[in-house]
C-alpha positions in Angstrom: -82.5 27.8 -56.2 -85.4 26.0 -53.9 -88.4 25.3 -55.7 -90.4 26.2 -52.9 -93.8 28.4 -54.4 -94.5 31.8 -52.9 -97.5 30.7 -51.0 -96.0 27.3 -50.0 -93.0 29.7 -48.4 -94.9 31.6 -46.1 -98.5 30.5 -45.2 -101.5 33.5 -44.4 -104.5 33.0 -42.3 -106.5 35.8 -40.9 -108.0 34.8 -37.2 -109.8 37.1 -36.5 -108.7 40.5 -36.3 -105.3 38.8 -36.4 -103.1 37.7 -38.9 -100.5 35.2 -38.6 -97.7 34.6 -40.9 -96.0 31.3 -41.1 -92.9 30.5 -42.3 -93.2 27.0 -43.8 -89.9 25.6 -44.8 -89.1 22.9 -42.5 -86.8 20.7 -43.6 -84.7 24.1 -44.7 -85.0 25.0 -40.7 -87.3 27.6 -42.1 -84.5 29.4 -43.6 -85.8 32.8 -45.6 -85.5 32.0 -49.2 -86.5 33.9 -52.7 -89.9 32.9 -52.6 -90.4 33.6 -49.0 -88.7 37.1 -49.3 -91.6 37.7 -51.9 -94.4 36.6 -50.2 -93.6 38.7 -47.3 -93.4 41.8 -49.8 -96.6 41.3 -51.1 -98.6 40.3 -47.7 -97.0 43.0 -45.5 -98.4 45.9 -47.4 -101.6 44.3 -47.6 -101.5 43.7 -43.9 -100.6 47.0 -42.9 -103.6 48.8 -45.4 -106.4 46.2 -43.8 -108.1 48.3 -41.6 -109.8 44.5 -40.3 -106.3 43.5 -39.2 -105.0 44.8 -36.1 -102.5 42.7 -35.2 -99.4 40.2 -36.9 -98.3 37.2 -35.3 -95.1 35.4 -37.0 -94.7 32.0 -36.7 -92.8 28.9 -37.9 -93.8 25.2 -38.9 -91.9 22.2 -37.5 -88.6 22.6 -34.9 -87.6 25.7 -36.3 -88.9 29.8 -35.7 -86.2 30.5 -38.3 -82.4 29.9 -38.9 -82.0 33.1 -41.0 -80.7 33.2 -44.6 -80.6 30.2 -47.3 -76.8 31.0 -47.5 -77.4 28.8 -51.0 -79.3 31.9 -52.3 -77.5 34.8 -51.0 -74.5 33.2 -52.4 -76.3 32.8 -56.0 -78.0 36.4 -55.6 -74.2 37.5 -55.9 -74.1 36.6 -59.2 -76.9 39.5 -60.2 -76.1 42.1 -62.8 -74.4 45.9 -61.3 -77.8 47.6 -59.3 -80.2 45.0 -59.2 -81.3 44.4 -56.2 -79.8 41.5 -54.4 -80.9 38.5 -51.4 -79.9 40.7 -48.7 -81.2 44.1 -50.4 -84.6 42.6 -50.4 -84.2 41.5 -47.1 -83.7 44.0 -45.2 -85.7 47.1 -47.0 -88.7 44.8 -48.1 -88.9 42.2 -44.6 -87.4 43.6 -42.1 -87.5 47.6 -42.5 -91.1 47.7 -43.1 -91.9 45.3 -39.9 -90.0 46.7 -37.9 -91.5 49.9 -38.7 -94.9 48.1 -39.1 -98.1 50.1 -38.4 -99.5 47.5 -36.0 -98.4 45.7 -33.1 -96.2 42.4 -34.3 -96.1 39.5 -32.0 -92.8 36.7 -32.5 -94.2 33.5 -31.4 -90.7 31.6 -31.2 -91.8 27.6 -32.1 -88.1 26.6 -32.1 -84.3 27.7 -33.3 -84.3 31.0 -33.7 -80.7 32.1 -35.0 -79.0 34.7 -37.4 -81.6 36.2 -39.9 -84.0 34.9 -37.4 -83.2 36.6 -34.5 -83.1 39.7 -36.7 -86.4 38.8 -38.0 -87.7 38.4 -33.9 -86.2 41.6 -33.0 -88.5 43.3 -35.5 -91.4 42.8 -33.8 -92.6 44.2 -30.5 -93.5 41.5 -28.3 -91.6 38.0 -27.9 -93.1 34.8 -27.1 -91.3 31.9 -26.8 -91.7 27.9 -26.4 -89.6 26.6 -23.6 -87.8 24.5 -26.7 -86.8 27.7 -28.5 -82.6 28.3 -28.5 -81.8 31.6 -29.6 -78.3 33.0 -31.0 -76.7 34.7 -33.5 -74.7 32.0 -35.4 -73.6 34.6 -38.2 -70.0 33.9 -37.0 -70.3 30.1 -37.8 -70.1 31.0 -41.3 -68.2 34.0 -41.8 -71.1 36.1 -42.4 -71.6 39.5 -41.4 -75.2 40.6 -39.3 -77.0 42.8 -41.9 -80.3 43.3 -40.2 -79.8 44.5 -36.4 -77.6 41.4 -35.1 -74.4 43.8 -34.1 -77.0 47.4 -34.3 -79.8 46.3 -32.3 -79.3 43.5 -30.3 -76.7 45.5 -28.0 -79.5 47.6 -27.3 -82.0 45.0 -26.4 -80.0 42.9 -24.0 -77.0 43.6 -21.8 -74.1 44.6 -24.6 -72.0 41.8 -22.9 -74.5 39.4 -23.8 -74.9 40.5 -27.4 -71.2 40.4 -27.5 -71.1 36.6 -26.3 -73.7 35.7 -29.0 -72.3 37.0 -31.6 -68.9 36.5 -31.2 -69.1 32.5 -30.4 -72.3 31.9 -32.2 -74.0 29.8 -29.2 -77.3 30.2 -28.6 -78.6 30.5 -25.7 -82.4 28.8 -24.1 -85.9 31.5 -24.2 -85.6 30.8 -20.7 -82.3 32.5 -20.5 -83.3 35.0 -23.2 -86.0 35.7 -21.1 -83.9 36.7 -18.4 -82.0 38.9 -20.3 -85.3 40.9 -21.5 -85.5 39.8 -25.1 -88.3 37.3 -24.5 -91.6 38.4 -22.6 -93.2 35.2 -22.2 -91.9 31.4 -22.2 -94.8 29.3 -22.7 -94.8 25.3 -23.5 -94.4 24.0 -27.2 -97.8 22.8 -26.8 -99.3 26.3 -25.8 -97.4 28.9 -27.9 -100.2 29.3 -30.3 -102.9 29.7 -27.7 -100.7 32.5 -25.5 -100.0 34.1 -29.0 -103.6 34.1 -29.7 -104.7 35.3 -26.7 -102.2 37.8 -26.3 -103.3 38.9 -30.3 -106.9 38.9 -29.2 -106.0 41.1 -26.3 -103.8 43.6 -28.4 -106.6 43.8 -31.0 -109.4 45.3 -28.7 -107.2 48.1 -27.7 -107.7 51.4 -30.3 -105.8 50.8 -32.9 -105.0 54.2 -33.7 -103.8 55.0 -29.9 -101.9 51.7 -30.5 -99.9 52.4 -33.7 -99.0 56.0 -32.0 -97.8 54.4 -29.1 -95.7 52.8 -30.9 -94.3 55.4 -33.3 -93.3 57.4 -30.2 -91.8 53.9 -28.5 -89.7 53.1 -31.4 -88.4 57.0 -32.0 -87.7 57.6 -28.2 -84.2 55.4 -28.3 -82.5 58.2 -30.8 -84.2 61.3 -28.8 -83.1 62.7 -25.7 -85.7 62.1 -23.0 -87.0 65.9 -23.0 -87.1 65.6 -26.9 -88.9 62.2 -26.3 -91.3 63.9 -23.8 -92.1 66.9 -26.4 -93.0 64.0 -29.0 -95.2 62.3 -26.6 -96.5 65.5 -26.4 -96.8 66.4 -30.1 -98.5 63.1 -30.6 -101.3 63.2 -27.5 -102.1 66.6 -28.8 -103.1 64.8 -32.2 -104.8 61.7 -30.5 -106.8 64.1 -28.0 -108.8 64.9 -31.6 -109.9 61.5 -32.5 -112.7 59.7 -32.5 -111.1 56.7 -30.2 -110.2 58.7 -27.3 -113.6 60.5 -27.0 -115.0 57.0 -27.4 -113.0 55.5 -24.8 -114.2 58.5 -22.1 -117.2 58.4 -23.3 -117.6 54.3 -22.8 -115.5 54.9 -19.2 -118.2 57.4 -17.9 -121.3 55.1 -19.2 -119.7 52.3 -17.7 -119.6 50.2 -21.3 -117.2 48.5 -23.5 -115.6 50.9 -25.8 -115.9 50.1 -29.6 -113.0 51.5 -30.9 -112.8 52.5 -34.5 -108.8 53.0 -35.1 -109.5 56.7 -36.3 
């Protein structure tokens, strides 16, 4: 097992009314381990209940975004008594479930290799920035391992199947520039201005209502398994909600007096 600490794993700063984890394992090509599977269950909740926070950025350190699993532990984690909750359990209902259901816009800022658990872990959030370095696959078939968090699910439905098909099956990865092209990647920025574009883009994000924001997004993310008239009657359901907050009246109100609206995210 890595000796890696729980902090040390995953690093937290709060810009802002943004925070930004970083995955910190560089010489491990910032491979999710243990201790970074637990840091990201305790932050994210806390995250999600900060009303101060209105936007997550994930990041990496060094030449890597992430390269997915330390195979070294999910081979150990096999080893764990009948029902206990394994490497890849954890995962995927504690990491990538909750952000890919997360209650506030998440922004990927790519640094570098993005592959396997990585891409997985990119495709959880909502918006994808890249540095032009970035190369992006699925690799899962270089080992023999099987996708367990959206690489054969999702990633058909967020580039052209054919595509997904060619990354998963051969394990190449392809540039952000191509990825881009493809409609994974919104943005491809230099190395040396990823953080900035991620910042500003955060910063941008974050003076929107945050309440308007998060039911945006609960309509975005339900609309693929809905018809589009049942999609439209959510949309519906939901503006019908919004129409009593305090936000909306705000916004209006600031439009007609010709101000900046001060949104409160209720």
């Amino acid at each position: 097992m890595s000796n890696d600490t729980q902090d040390d794993a995953v690093l937290y700063e709060q810009r802002g009314n943004t925070a930004w984890l970083t995955i910190n394992r560089p010489k491990a090509m910032n491979s999710i381990n243990l201790a970074a599977i637990a840091r990201f269950e305790k932050l994210l909740p806390e995250i999600a209940a900060n009303d101060d926070i209105r936007v997550l950025v994930l990041t990496g350190t060094g030449p890597a975004f992430c390269a997915g699993a330390d195979l070294k532990e999910v081979l150990a984690s096999r080893d764990l008594p009948p029902g206990e909750a394994d490497f890849l359990d954890r995962i995927c209902e504690n990491v990538m479930n909750p952000l890919r259901d997360f209650p506030k816009p998440v922004i990927a800022a790519l640094n570098g290799i993005t592959m396997a658990g990585g891409l997985e872990l990119a495709m959880c959030c909502d918006i994808v920035l890249a540095s032009e370095q970035a190369q992006i696959g699925d690799a899962h078939a270089n080992f023999g391992v099987y996708p367990g968090a959206g690489g054969a699910a999702v990633l058909p439905r967020l580039i052209p199947p054919n595509v997904a098909k060619y990354l998963l099956f051969t394990g190449k990865t392809l540039s952000a520039h191509e990825m881009q092209g493809y409609g994974l990647v919104n943005e491809v920025v230099s190395a040396e201005e990823l953080q900035n574009a991620a910042n500003a883009l955060a910063e941008l994000i974050a003076s929107k209502s945050p309440i308007a924001l998060r039911r945006m997004k609960a309509v975005a993310n339900a609309t693929m398994d809905k018809s589009r008239d049942a999609a439209l009657e959510h949309e519906q359901v939901m503006l019908r909600k919004h129409e009593r907050s305090y936000d909306m009246n705000e916004g209006l109100s600031a439009f007609s007096e010709k101000r900046a609206p001060e949104f409160k995210g209720r």
